[in-house]
Kinemage of the C-alpha trace (Angstrom):
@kinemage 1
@onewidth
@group {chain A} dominant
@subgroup {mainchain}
@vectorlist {calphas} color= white
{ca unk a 1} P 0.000 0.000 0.000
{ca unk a 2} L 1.091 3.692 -0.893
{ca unk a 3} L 0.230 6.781 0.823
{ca unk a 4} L 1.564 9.916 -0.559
{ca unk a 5} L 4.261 8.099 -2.532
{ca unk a 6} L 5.357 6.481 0.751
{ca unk a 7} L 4.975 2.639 1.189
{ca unk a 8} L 3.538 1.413 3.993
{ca unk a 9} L 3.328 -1.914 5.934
{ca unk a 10} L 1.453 -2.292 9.164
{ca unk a 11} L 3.229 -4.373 11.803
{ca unk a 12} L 0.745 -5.741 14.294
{ca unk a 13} L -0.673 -8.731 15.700
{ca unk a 14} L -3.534 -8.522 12.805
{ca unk a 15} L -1.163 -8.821 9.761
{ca unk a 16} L 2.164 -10.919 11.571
{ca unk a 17} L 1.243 -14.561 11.856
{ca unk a 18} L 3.495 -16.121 14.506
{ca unk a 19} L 3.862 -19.595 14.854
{ca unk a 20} L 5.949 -21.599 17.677
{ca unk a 21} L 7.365 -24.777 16.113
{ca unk a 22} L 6.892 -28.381 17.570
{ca unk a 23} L 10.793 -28.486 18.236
{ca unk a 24} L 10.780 -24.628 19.834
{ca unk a 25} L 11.501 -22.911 16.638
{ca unk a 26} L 9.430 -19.483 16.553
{ca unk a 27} L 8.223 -18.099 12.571
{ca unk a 28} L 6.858 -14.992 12.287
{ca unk a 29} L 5.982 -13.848 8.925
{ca unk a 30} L 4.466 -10.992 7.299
{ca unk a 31} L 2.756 -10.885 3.981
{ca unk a 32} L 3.985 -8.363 1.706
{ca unk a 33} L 2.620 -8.428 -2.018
{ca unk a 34} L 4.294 -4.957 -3.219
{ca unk a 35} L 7.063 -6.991 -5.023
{ca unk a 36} L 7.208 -10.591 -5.988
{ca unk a 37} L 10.225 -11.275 -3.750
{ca unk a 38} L 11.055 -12.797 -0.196
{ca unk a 39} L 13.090 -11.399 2.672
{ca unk a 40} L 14.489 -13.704 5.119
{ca unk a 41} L 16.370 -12.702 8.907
{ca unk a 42} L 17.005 -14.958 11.522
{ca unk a 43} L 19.020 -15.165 14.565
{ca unk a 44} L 20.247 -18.022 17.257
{ca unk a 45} L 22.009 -18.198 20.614
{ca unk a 46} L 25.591 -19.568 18.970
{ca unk a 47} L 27.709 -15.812 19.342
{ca unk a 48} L 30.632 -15.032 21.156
{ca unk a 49} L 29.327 -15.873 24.438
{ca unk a 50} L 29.237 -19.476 23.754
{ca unk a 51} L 33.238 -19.570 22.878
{ca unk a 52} L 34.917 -22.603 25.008
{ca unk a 53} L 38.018 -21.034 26.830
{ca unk a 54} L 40.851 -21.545 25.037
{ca unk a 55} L 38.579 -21.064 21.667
{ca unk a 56} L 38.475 -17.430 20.967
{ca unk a 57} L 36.826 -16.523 17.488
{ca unk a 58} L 34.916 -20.638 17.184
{ca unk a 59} L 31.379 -18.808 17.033
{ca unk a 60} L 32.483 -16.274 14.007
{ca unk a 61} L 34.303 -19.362 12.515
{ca unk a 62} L 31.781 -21.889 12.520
{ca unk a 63} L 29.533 -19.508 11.423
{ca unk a 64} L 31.495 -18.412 8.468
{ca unk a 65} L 31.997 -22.098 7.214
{ca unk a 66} L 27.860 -23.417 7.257
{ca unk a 67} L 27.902 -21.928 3.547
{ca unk a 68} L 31.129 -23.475 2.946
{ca unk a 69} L 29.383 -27.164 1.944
{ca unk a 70} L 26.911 -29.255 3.704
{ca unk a 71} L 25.927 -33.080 3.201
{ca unk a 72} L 24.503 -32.216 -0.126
{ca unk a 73} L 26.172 -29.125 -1.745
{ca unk a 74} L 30.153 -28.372 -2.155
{ca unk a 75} L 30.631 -24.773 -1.347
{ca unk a 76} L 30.832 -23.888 -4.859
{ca unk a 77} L 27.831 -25.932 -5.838
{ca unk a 78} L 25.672 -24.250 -3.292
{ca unk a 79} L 26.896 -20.683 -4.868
{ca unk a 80} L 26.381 -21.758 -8.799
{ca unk a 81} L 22.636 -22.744 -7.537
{ca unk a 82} L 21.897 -19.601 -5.816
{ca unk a 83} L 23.399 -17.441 -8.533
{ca unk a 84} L 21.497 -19.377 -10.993
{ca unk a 85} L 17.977 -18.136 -9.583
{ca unk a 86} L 19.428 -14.762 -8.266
{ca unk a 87} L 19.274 -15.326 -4.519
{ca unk a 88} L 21.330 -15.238 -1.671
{ca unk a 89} L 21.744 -17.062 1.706
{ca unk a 90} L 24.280 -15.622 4.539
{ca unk a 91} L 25.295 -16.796 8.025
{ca unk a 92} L 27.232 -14.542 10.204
{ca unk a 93} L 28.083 -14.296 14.507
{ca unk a 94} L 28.525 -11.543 16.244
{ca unk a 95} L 28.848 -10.949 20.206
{ca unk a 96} L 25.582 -11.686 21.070
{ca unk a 97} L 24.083 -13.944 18.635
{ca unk a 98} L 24.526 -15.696 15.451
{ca unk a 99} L 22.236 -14.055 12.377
{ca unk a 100} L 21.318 -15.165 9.083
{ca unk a 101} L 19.523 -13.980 6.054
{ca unk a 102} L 18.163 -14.743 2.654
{ca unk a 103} L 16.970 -13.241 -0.615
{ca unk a 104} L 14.898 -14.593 -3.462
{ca unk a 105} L 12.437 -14.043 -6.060
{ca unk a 106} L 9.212 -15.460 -4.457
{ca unk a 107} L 8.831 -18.049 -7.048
{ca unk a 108} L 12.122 -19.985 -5.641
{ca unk a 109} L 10.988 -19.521 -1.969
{ca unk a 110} L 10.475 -23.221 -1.392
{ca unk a 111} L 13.837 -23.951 -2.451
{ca unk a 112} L 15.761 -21.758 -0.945
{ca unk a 113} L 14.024 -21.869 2.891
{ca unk a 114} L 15.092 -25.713 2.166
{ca unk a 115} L 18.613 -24.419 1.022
{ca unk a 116} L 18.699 -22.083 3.958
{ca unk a 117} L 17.711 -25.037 6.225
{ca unk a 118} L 20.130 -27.203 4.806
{ca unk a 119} L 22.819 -24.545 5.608
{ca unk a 120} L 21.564 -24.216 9.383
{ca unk a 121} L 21.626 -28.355 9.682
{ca unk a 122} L 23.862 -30.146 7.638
{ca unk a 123} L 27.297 -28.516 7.649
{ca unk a 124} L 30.046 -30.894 6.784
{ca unk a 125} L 33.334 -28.679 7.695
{ca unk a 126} L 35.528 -29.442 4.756
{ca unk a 127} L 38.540 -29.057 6.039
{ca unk a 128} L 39.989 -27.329 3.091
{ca unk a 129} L 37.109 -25.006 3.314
{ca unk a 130} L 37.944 -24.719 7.042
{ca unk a 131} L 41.537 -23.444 6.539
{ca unk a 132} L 40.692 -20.885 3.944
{ca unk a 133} L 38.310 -19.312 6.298
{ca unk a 134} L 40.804 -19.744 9.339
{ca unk a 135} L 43.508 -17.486 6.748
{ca unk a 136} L 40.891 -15.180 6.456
{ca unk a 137} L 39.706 -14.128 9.700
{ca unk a 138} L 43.969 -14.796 11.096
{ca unk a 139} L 44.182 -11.987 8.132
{ca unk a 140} L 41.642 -9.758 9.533
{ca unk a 141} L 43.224 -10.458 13.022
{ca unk a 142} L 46.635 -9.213 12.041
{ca unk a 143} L 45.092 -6.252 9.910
{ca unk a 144} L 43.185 -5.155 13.199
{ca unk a 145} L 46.401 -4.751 15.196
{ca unk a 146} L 48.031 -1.770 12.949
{ca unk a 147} L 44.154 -0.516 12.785
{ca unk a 148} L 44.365 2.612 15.366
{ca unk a 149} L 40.373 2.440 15.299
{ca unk a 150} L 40.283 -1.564 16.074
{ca unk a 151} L 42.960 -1.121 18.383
{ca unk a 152} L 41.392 1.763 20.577
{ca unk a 153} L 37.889 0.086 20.486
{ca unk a 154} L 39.891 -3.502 21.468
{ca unk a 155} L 41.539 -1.366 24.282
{ca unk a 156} L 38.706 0.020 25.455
{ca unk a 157} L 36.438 -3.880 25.866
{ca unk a 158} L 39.387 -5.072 27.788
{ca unk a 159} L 40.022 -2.988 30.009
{ca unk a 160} L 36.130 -1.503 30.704
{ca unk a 161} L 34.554 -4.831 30.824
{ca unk a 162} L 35.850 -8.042 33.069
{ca unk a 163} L 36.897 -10.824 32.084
{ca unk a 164} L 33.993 -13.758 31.519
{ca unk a 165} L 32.049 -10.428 29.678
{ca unk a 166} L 30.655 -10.945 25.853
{ca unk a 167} L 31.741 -7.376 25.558
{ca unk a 168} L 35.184 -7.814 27.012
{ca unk a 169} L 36.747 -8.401 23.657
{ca unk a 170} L 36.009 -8.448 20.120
{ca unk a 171} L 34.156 -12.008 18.008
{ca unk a 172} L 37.315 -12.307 16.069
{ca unk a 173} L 39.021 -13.428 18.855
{ca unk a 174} L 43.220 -13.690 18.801
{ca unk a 175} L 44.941 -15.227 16.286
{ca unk a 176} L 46.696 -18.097 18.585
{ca unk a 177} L 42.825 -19.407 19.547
{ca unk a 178} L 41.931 -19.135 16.012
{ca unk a 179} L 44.707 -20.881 14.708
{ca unk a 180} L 43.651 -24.068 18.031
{ca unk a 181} L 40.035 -24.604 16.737
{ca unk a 182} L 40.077 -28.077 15.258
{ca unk a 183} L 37.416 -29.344 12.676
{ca unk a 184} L 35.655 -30.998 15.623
{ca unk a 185} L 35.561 -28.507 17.892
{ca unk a 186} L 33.518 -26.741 14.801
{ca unk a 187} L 31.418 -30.041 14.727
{ca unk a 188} L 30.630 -30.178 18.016
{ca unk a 189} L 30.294 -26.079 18.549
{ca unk a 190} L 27.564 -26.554 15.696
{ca unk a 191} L 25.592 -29.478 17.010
{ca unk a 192} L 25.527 -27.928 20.735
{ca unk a 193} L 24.519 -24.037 19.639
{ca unk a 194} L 22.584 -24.465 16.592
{ca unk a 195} L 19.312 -25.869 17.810
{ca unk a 196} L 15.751 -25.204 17.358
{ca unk a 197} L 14.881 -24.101 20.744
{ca unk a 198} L 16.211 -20.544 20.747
{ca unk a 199} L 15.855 -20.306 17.015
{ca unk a 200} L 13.597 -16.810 15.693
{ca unk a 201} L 13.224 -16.617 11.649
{ca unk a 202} L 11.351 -13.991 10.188
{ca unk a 203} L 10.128 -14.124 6.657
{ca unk a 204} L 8.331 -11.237 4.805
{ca unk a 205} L 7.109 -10.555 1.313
{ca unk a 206} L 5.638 -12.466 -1.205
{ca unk a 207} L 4.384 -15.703 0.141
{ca unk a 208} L 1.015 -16.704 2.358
{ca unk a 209} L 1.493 -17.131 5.810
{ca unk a 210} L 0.556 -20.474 6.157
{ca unk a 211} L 2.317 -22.199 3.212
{ca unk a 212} L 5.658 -20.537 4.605
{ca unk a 213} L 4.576 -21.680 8.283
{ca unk a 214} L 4.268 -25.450 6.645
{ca unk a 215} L 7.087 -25.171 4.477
{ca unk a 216} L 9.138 -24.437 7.256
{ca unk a 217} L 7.488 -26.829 9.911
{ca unk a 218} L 8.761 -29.986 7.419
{ca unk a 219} L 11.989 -28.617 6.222
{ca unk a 220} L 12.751 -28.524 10.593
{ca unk a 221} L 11.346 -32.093 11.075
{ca unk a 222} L 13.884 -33.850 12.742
{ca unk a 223} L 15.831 -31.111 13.797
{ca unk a 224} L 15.720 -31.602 17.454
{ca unk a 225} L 16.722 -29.748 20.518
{ca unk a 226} L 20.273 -31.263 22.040
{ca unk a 227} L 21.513 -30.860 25.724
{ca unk a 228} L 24.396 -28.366 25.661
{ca unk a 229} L 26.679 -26.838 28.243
{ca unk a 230} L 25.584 -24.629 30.780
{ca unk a 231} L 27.359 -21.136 29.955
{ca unk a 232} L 28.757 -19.254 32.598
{ca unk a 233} L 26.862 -16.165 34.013
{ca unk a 234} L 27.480 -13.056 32.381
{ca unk a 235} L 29.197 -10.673 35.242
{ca unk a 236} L 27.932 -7.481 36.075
{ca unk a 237} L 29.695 -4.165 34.156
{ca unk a 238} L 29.255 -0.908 34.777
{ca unk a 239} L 31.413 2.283 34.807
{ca unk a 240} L 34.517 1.809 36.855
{ca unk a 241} L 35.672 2.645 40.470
{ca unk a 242} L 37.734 5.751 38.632
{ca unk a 243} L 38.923 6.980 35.969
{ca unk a 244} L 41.001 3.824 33.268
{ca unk a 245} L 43.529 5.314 30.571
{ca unk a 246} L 45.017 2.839 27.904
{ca unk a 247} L 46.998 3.923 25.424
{ca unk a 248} L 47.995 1.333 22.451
{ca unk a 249} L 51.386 2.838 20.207
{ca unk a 250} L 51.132 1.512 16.800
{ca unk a 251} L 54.129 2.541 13.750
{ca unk a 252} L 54.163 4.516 10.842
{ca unk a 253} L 50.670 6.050 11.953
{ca unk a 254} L 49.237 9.347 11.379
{ca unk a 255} L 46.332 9.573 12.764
{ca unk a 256} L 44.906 8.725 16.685
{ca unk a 257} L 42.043 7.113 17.654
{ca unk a 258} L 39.848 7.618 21.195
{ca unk a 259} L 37.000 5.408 22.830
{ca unk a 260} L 35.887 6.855 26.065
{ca unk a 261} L 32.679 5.730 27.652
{ca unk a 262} L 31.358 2.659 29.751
{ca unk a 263} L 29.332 -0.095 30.018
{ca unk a 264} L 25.664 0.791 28.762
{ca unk a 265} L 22.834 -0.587 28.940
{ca unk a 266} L 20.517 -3.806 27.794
{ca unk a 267} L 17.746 -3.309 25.272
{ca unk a 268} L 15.378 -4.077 27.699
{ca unk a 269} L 16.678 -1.863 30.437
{ca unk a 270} L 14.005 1.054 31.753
{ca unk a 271} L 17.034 3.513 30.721
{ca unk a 272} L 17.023 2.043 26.847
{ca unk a 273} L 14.525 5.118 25.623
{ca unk a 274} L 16.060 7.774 27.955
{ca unk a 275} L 19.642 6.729 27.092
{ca unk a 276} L 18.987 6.230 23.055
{ca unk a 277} L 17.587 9.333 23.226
{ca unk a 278} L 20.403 11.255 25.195
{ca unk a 279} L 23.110 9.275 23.120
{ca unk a 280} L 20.950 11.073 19.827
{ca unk a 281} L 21.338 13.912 20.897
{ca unk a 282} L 24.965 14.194 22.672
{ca unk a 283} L 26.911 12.431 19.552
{ca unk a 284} L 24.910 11.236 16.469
{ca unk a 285} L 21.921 13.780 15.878
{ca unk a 286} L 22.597 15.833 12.934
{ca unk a 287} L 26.357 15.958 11.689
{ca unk a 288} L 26.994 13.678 14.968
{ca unk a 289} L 25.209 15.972 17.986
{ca unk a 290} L 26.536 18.468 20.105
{ca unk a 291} L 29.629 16.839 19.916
{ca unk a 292} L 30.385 16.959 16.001
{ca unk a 293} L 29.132 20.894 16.453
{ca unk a 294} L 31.755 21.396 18.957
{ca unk a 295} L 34.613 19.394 19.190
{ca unk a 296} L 34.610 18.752 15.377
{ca unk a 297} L 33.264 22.003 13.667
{ca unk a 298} L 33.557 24.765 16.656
{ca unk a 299} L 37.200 23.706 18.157
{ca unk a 300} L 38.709 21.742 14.907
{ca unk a 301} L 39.921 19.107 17.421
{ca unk a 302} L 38.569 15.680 15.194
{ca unk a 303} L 38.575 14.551 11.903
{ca unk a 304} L 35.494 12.685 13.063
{ca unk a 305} L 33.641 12.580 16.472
{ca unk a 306} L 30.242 10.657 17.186
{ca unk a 307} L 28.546 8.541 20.278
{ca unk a 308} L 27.306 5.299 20.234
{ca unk a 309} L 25.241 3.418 22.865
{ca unk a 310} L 25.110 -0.643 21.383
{ca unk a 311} L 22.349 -2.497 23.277
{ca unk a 312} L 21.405 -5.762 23.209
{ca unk a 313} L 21.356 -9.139 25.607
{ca unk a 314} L 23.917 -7.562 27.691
{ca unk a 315} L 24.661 -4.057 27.809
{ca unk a 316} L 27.570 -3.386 25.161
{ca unk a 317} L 29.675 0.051 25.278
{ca unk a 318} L 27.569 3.628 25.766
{ca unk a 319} L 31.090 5.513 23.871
{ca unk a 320} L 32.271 8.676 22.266
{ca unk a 321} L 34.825 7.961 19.652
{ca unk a 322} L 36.930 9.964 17.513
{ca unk a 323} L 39.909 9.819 15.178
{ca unk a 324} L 42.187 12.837 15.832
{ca unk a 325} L 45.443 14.310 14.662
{ca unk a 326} L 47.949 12.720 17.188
{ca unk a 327} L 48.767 16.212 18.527
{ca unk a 328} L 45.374 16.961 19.640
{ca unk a 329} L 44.062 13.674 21.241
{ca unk a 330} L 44.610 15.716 24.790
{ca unk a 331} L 42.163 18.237 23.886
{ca unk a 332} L 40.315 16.245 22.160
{ca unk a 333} L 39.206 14.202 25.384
{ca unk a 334} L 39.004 17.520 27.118
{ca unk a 335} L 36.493 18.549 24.836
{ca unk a 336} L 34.128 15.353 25.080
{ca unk a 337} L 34.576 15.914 28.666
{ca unk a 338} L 33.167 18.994 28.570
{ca unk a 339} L 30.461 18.020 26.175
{ca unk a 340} L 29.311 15.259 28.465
{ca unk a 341} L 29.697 17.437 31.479
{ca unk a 342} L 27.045 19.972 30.172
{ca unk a 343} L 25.043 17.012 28.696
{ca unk a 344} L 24.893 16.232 32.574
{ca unk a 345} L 23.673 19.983 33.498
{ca unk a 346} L 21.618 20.550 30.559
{ca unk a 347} L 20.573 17.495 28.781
{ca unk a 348} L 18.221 19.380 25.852
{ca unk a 349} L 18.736 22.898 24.396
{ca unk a 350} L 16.648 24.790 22.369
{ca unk a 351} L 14.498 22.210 19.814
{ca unk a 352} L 17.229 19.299 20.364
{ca unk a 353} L 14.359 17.327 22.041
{ca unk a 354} L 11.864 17.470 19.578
{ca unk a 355} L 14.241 16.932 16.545
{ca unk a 356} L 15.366 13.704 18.551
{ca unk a 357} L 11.831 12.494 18.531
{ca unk a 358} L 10.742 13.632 14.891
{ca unk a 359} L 14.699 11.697 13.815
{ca unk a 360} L 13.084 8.384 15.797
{ca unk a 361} L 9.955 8.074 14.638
{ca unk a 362} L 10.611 9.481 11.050
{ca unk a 363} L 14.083 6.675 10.711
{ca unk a 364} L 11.914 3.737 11.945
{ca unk a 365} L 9.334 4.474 9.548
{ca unk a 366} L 12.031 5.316 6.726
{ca unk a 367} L 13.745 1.326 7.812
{ca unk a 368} L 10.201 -0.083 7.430
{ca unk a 369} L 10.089 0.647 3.644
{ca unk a 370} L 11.994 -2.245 2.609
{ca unk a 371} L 11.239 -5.848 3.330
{ca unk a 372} L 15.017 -6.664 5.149
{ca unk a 373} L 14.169 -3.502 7.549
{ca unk a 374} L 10.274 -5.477 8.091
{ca unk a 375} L 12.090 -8.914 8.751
{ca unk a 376} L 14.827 -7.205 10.582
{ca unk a 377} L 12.053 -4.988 13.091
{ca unk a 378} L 10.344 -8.450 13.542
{ca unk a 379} L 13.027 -10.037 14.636
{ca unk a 380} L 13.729 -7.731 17.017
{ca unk a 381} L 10.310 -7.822 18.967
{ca unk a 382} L 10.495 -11.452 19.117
{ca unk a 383} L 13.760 -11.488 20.502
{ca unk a 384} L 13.653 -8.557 23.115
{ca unk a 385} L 9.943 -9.679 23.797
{ca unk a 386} L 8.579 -6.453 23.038
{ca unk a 387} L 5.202 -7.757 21.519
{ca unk a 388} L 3.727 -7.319 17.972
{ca unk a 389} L 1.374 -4.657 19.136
{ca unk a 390} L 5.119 -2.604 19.686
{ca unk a 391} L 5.173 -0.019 16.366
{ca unk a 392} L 1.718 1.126 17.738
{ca unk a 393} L 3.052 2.223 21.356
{ca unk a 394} L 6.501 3.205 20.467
{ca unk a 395} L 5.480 6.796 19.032
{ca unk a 396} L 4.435 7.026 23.343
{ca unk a 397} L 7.088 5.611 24.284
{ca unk a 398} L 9.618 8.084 22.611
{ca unk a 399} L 6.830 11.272 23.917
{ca unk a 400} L 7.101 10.030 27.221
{ca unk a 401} L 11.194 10.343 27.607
{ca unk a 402} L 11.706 13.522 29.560
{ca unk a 403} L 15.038 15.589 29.696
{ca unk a 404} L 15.266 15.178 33.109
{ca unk a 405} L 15.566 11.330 32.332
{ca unk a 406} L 18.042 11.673 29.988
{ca unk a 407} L 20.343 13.413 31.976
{ca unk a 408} L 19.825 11.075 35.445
{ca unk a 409} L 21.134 8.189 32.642
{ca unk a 410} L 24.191 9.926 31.279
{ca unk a 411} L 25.253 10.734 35.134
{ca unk a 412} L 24.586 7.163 35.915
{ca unk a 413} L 26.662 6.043 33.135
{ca unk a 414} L 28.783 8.245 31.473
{ca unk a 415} L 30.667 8.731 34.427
{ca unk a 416} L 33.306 11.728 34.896
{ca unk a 417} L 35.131 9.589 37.824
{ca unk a 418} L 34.327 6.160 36.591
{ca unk a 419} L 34.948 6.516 32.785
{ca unk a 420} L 37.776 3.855 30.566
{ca unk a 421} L 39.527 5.906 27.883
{ca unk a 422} L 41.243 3.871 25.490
{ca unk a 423} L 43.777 5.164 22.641
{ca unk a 424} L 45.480 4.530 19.966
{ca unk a 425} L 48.419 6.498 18.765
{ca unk a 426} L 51.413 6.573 16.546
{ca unk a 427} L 54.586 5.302 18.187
């Protein structure tokens, strides 16, 4: 449906149909008939988190290799079929999770949610396959260490977050655990973290609800849930007892690179909506907030400068980073010092509130005009259980932040005796 030139698709309980699977699996899928094409996301609890010690970097490995052959397709096999119908089919892991996706014309949707499925289930690890992806992530490893923004932000995890934290380093992991992980610790990573129970996939465009529902109920049959290993609780992080300054010296640099923040918060924190909403409007409203006016445009002291709160499961790093000329990365920190400090006495100026709310409503109805931003919204209100009735409250939700809630959060947890700054410099 258009309005004004502007498509729009309703998200609610009345047009998602949401089905929980006989194994645990959970469908949701929205019918979208703009375009004769089908949008797949998914996600499952295989990320960083569920690393063995010693194993650094087995979640982003294992999930890198699932498209790498299975018990019916060679890696190259697999990508002549897709290319030959134009689709696409991706696995990925990240901190937090393990995500995957798919693309097709809707007339191949059968085939490739059992291609997709096949992916997810029958991995075989070829072990030549294996070592090419080991080189490449070893490469990326190496890369990241003469990378002054990779080696701040690496900096900053390990020495803001403990030890046992998903957040604590990075889902490559180090290049010595990398280079350990055998072909069976692969095997057995896969059949202990990809399981049913746990799994989300979201599927819109295209298709009727109920023939994607079945599709998907027989191409799971047989996949069963598994006992796996407990994991370890995730410890508590929040800004530290006082102030923690690493610097990283790298050669032959020009530029320097600053992370200084804390622990945030979890998406499904009370402080989310006060804290996005203070994070908008200290470092990324606009050319990057009161922070790219000042520190950047006002004072000259960054090249770039921008904040970033990343929640999820756990609450991942509420930061300010910037890349700097090497002689300024002193007065640089100064400045986003200051910045935060009168974030803390004044959280909103002027209109800065209401352009925060018009930029949230306004980009979550601009990521709802494609089918990938549909899947991708659905998958997160299944995951953060934030209910299919969601879109409809969250215009309230937003109204209802007040700037005297904003600025309790940014005292609570951008610190100015309990921040980490972490930098990267030439030698």
């Amino acid at each position: 449906m258009r309005e004004g030139g502007v498509r729009t698709v309703a998200i609610t309980p009345e047009t998602v149909t949401r089905r929980q699977l006989p194994n645990g699996a959970v469908v949701l899928v929205q019918e979208s008939h703009a375009h004769p094409a089908v949008t797949v996301r998914g996600y499952l609890p295989a990320g960083v988190r569920a690393d063995p010690p010693g194993r650094d970097g087995l979640a982003l490995l294992a999930a890198s290799m699932l498209t790498r052959g299975t018990a019916r397709h060679t890696s190259q096999a697999l990508a002549l079929e897709l290319d030959s119908i134009g689709a696409s089919v991706g696995v990925s892991a990240d901190i937090e999770g393990a995500g995957f996706s798919a693309r097709c014309l809707a007339e191949d949707a059968g085939h490739v949610l059992d291609l997709l499925t096949e992916v997810l289930t029958q991995p075989t690890f070829p072990s030549d396959e294996v070592e090419k992806q080991r080189a490449k992530i070893i490469t990326a490893i190496r890369e990241s260490r003469h990378d002054t923004r990779a080696a701040a932000d690496k900096a900053f995890r390990a020495a803001a977050y403990p030890a046992g934290h998903p957040h604590h380093r990075t889902a490559e992991g180090e290049e010595e655990t990398v280079a350990a992980v055998t072909r069976d610790d692969l095997a057995a990573f896969h059949r202990q973290r990809y399981r049913p129970d746990g799994l989300v996939v979201t599927v819109v465009g295209d298709v009727a609800a109920s023939w994607t529902i079945d599709r998907l109920t027989r191409a799971f049959e047989g996949w069963t849930p598994r006992p796996a290993p407990v994991l370890p609780p995730v410890p508590a992080a929040g800004p530290a007892a006082a102030v923690q300054r690493r610097q990283v010296e790298l050669p032959g640099k020009t530029q320097a690179d600053i992370v200084l923040g804390a622990p945030g918060f979890a998406r499904t924190s009370p402080d989310y909506y006060p804290g996005m909403m203070a994070d908008l409007i200290l470092g990324r409203l606009g050319l990057m907030g009161r922070l790219g006016a000042r520190v950047r445009d006002e004072e000259g002291l960054a090249y770039y400068v921008y904040s970033q709160a990343q929640a999820g499961f756990f609450g991942g790093p509420w930061a300010v980073r910037a890349g700097v000329n090497p002689a300024n990365v002193v007065r640089a920190i100064d400045g986003i010092l200051r910045e935060i400090e009168g974030f803390h006495r004044e959280p909103t100026r002027g209109d800065e509130l209401r352009d925060a709310r018009d930029y949230v409503t306004g980009s979550l109805a601009l990521r709802l005009e494609t089918d990938g931003g549909i899947a991708q919204a659905l998958l997160e209100l299944e995951l953060f259980e934030l209910g299919l009735d969601y879109l409809t409250r969250f215009p309230a939700l937003i109204a209802a932040v007040t700037p005297e809630q904003m600025g309790d959060v940014a005292r609570r947890y951008l610190r100015l005796d309990g921040y980490t700054v972490a930098t990267a410099v030439p030698a």
